[in-house]
C-alpha positions as CSV (number, residue, x, y, z in Angstrom):
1,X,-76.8,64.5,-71.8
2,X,-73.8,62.9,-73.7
3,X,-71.8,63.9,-76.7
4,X,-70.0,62.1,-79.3
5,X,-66.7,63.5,-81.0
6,X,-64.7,63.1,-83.9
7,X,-61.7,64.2,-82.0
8,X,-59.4,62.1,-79.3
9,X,-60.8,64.2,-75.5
10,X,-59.4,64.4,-72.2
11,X,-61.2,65.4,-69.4
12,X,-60.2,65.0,-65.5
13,X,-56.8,63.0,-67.1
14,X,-58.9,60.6,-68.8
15,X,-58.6,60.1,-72.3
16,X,-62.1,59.4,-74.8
17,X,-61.5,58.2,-78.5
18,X,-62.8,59.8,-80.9
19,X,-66.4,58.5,-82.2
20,X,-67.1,57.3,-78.5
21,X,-70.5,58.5,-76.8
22,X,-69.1,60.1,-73.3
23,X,-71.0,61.7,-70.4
24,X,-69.0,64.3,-68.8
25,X,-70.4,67.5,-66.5
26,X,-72.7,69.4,-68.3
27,X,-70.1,72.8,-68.6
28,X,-67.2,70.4,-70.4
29,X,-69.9,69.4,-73.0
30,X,-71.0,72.7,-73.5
31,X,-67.8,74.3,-74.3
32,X,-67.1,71.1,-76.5
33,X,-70.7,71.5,-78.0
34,X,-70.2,75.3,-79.3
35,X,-66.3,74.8,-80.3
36,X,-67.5,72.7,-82.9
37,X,-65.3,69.8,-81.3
38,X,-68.5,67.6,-80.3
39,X,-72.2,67.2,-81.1
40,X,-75.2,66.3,-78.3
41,X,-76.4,63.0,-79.1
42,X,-79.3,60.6,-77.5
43,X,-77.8,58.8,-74.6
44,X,-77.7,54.8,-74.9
45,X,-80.2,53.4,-72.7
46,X,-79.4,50.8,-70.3
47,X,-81.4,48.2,-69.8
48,X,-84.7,49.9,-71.0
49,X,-83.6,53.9,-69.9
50,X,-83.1,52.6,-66.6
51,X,-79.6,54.2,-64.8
52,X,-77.2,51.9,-63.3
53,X,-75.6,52.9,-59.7
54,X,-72.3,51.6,-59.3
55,X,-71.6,50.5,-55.6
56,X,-70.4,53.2,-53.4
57,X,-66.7,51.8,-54.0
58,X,-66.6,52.6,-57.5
59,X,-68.6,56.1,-56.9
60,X,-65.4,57.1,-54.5
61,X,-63.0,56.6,-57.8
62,X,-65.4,59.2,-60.1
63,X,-64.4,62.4,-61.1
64,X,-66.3,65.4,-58.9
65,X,-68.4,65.7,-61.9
66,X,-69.5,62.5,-62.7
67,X,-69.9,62.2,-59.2
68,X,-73.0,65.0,-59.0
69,X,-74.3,63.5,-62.5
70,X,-75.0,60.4,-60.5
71,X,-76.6,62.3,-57.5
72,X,-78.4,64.4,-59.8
73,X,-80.1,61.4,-61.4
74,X,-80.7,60.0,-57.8
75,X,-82.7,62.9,-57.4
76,X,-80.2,64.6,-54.7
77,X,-78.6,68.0,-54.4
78,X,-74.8,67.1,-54.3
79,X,-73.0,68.3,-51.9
80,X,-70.1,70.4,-52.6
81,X,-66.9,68.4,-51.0
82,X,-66.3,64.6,-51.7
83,X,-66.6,63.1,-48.8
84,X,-69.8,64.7,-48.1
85,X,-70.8,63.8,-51.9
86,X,-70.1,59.9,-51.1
87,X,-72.0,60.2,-47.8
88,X,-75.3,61.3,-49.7
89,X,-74.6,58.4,-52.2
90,X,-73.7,55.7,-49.8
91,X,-77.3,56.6,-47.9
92,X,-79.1,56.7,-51.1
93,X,-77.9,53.6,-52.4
94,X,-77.8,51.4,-48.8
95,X,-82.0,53.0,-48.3
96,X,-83.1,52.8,-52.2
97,X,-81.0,50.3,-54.3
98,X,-80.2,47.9,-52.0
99,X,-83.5,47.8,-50.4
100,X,-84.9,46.7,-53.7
101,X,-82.4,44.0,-53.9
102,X,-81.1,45.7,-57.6
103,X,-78.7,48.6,-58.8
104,X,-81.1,49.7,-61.6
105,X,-83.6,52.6,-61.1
């Protein structure tokens, strides 16, 4: 899911203005959710629902949550530590993306 807020949020030592759609792991938007500090809204579609894979490079650089949110909607169970994270998300996007010759799925 995503949420939009009317207040500035930091989360993992990034900062989100206020009135931007973010993603973040489902237990921070939760707790944002029922403080009254964000609402759940419809996330943006890209490129007709489709979900865009960064290459494994960029995955490295995401939070741990964002991380299993893109597992997750590879249709993986992350794995626990990073490295082992970025192992199941290298091999899923070496075998599935790249095999199709696109990042889009």
């Amino acid at each position: 899911m995503t949420i939009k807020s009317e207040w500035h949020i930091r989360h993992d030592g990034k900062e989100y203005p206020a009135g931007e759609v973010v993603s973040l792991p489902a237990d921070a938007e939760k707790r944002l959710v029922d403080g009254g500090t964000a609402e759940y809204v419809e996330e943006p579609a890209a490129e007709g629902g489709k979900h865009i894979f960064p290459p494994p490079e960029e995955f490295a650089k995401l939070s741990a949550g964002e991380q299993k949110d893109h597992l997750v909607l590879a249709g993986i169970d992350p794995a626990g530590k990073a490295p082992e994270r970025l192992e199941q998300y290298t091999t899923f996007f070496e075998e599935q993306v790249t095999a199709l010759g696109r990042t889009d799925v």
